[in-house]
C-alpha positions as CSV (number, residue, x, y, z in Angstrom):
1,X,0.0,0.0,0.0
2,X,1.7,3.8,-0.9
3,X,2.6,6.2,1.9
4,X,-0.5,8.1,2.9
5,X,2.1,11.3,3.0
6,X,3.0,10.7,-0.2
7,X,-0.6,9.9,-1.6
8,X,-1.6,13.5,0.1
9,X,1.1,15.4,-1.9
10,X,-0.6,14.1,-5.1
11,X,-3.1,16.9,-7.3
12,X,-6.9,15.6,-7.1
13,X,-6.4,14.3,-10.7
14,X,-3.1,12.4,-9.0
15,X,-4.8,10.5,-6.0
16,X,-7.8,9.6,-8.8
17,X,-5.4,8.0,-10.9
18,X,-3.5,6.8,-8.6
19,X,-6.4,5.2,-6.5
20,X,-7.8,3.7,-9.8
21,X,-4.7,2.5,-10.5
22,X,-5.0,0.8,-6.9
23,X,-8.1,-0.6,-7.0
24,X,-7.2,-2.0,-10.9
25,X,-5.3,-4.1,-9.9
26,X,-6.5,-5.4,-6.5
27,X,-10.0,-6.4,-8.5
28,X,-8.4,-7.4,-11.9
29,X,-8.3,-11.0,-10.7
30,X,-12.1,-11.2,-10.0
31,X,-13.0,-9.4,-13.0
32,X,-10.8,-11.5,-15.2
33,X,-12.5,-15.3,-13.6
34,X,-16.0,-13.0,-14.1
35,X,-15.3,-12.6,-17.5
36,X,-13.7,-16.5,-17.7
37,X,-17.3,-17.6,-16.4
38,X,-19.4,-15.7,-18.5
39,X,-17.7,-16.8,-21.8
40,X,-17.8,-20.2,-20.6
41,X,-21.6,-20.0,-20.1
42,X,-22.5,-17.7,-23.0
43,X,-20.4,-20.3,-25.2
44,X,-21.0,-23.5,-23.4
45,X,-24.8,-23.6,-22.8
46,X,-25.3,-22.6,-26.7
47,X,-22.8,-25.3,-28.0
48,X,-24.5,-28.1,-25.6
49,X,-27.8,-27.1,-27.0
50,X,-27.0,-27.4,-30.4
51,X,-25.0,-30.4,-29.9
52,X,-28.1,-32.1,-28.7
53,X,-30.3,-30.6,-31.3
54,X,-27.8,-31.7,-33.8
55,X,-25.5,-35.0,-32.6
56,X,-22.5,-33.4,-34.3
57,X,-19.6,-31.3,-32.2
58,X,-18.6,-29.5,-35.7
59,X,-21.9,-28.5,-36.5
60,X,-22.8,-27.9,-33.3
61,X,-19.5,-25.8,-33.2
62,X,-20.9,-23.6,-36.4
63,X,-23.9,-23.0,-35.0
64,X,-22.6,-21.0,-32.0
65,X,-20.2,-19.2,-34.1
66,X,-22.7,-18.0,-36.6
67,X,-25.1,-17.4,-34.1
68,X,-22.5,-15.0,-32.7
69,X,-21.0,-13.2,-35.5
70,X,-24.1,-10.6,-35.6
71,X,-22.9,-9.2,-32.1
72,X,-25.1,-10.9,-29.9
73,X,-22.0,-11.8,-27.8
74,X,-21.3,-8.5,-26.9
75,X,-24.7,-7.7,-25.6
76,X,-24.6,-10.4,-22.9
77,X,-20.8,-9.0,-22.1
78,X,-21.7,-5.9,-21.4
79,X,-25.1,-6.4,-19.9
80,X,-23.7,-8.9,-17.1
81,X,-21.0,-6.7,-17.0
82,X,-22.9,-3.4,-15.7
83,X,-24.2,-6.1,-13.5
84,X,-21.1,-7.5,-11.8
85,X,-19.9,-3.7,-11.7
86,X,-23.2,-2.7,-10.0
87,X,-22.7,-6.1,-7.4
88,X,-18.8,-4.5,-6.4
89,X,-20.1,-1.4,-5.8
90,X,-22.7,-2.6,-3.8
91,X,-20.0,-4.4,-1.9
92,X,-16.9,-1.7,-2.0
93,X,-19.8,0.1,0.1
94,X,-21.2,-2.1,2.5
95,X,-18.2,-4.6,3.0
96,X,-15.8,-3.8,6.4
97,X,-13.2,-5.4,4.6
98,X,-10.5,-2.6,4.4
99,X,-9.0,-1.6,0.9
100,X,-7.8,1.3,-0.7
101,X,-10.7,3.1,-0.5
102,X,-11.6,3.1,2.7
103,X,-7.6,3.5,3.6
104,X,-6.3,5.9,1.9
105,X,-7.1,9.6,2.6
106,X,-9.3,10.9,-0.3
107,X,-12.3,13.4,-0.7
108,X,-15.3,12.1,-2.0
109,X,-15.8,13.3,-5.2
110,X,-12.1,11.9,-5.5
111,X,-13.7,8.2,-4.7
112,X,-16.1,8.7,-7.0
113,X,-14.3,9.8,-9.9
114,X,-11.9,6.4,-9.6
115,X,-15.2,4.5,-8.9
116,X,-17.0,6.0,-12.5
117,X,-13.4,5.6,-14.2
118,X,-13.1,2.2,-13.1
119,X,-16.1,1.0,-14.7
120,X,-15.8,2.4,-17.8
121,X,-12.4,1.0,-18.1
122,X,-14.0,-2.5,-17.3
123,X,-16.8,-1.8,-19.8
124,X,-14.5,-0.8,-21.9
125,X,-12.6,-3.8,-21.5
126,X,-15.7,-6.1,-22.3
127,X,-16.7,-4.2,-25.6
128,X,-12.8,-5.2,-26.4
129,X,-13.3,-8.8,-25.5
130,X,-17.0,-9.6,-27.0
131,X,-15.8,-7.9,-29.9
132,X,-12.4,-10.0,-30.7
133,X,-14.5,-13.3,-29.9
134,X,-17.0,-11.6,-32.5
135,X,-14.0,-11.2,-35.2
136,X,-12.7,-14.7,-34.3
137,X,-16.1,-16.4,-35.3
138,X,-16.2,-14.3,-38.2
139,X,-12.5,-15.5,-40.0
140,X,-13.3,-16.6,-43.0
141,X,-16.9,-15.3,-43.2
142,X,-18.3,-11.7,-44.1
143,X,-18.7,-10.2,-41.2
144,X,-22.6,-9.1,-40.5
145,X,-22.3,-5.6,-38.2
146,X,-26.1,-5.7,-37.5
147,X,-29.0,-6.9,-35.2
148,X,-27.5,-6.7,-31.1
149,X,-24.1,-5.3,-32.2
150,X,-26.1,-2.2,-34.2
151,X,-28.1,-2.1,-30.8
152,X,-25.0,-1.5,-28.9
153,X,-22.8,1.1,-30.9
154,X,-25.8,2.9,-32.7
155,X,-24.1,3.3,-36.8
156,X,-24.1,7.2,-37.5
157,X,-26.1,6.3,-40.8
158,X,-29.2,4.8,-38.6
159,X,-28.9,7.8,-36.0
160,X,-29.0,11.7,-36.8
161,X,-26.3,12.8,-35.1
162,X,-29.2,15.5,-33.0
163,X,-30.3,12.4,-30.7
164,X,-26.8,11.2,-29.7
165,X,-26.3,13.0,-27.2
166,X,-30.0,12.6,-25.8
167,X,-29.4,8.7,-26.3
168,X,-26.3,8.7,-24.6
169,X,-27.4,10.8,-21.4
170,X,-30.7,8.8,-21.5
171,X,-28.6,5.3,-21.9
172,X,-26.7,6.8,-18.4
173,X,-29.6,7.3,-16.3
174,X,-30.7,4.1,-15.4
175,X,-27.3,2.6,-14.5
176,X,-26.8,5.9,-12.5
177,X,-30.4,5.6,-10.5
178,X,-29.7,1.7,-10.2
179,X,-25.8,2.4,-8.9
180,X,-27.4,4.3,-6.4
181,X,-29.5,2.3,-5.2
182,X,-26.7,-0.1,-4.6
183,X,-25.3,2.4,-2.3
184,X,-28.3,3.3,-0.4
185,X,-29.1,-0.3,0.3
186,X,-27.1,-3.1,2.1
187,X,-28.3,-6.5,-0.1
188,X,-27.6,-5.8,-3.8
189,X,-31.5,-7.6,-4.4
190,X,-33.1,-5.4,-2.1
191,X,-31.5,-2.3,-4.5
192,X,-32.5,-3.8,-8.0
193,X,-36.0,-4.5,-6.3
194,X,-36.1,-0.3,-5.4
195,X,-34.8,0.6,-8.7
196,X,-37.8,-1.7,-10.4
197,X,-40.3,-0.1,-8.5
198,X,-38.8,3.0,-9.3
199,X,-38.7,2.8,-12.7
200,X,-42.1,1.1,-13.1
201,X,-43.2,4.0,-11.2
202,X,-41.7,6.4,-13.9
203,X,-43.0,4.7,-16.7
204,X,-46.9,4.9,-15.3
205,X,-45.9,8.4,-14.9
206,X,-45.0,8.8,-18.1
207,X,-47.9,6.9,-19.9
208,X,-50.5,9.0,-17.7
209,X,-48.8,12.5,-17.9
210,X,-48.8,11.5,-21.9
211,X,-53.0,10.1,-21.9
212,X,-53.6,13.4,-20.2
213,X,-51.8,15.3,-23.2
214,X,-53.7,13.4,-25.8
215,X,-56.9,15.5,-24.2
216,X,-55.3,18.5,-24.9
217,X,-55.0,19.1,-28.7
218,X,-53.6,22.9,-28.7
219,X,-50.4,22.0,-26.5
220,X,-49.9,19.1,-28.8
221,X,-50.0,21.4,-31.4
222,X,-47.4,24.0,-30.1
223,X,-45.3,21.2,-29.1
224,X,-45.4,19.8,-32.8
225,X,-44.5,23.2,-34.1
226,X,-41.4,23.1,-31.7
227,X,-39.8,20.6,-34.4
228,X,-37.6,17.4,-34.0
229,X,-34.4,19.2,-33.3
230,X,-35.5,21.6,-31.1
231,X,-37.5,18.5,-29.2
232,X,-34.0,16.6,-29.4
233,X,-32.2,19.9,-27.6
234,X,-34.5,19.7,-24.9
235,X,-34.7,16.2,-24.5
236,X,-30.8,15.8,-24.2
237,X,-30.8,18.9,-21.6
238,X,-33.9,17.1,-19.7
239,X,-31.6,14.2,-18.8
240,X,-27.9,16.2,-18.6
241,X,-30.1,18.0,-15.6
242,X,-31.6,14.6,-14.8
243,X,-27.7,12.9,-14.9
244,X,-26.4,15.5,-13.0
245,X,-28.6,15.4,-10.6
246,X,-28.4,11.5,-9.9
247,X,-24.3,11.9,-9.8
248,X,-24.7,15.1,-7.6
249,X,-26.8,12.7,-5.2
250,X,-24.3,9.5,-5.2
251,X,-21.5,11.6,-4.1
252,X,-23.7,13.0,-1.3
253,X,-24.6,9.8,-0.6
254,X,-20.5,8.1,-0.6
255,X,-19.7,11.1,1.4
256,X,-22.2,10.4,4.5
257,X,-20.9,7.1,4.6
258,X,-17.4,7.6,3.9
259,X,-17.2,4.2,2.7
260,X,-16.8,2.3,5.9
């Protein structure tokens, strides 16, 4: 472990990169036997199936690699992924098992910046992964960039470039309101079971605030003369506010309980 001394002399950015750097490595082991499993399962279960179905390894072999070369691989990595991440925050929180962030002298804000770094880099890491398994099942075959894998990385030519940004900042939301549920509450089920409610919650929101706006034909009308890209300006504003807001009330949140 560094020199706390030493670690205080560091800039904000410093101790960030520093405690990132830190916690990289103390949970790249984990994440690397996570990762193990879930290619194991997402490869396994497939090929067993199909090697029933069929009676023939080589076939059965094909199968998952075709099945595979549209993307649908990378879906499952980076959907388990937010996942695990979610689980280890849950557990960096709650856990009294010392580490480096409850050790080490940092702000906050500080915490959470190396928290939010690390899980991009590990998202980041499973985009790389899903999509080199996706390439290896495509040697020798055209690869098909379509179905999950156009889900996931949104091609310029089927999105104008004016709901990007709204996409993105929506795309964020969820994760952020689910992340903090992790922190709030002790047992990672009891968190996704808040964020559900939550969210259904939201939606009957939404579908009644939008039955009582079919009744009222003159706002629709002034809202239809707004135009799309106006409506995408204030749509991707709605939720930088909304995003804001969530990360504004996560590091309120880390900094009442210091991480202890």
């Amino acid at each position: 472990m560094m020199n706390s001394s030493t670690f205080l002399h560091q800039s904000s950015w410093g101790r960030i990169w520093l405690l990132s750097k830190i916690g990289f490595f103390s949970t790249l082991r984990n994440v690397l036997l996570f990762y193990g499993a879930i290619a194991i399962a997402f490869l396994g279960f497939p090929f067993l199936t199909y090697l029933i179905d069929t009676g023939n390894p080589l076939e059965a072999i094909e199968r998952v690699m075709s099945s595979y070369r549209y993307g649908g691989l990378s879906s499952l990595f980076i959907l388990t992924t937010c996942f695990y991440l979610l689980g280890w925050l849950n557990k960096l929180v709650h856990l009294s098992t010392p580490g480096a962030y409850t050790q080490l002298p940092t702000t906050a804000g500080e915490k959470l910046g190396s928290i939010g770094l690390l899980m991009l880099g590990y998202l980041a890491l499973s985009i790389i992964i899903s999509s080199l398994l996706t390439l290896l099942f495509s040697l020798g075959h055209t690869l098909h960039l379509g179905g999950e894998w156009r889900i996931l990385f949104g091609l310029l030519s089927e999105v104008p470039a004016r709901w990007l940004g709204f996409l993105s900042l929506f795309t964020f939301f969820p994760f952020l309101v689910v992340a903090f549920c992790m922190i709030q509450f002790k047992k990672p089920v009891v968190g996704m079971f808040v964020a559900a409610i939550f969210f259904l919650l939201l939606m009957n929101s939404v579908y009644v605030g939008l039955s009582e706006l079919s009744d009222e034909p003159d706002l629709i009308r002034q809202i239809s003369d707004l135009g799309e890209q106006v409506a995408s300006y204030i749509m991707t504003i709605l939720f930088f506010l909304l995003d804001v807001a969530m990360i504004c009330i996560i590091h309120w949140r880390i900094k009442t309980l210091q991480l202890k």
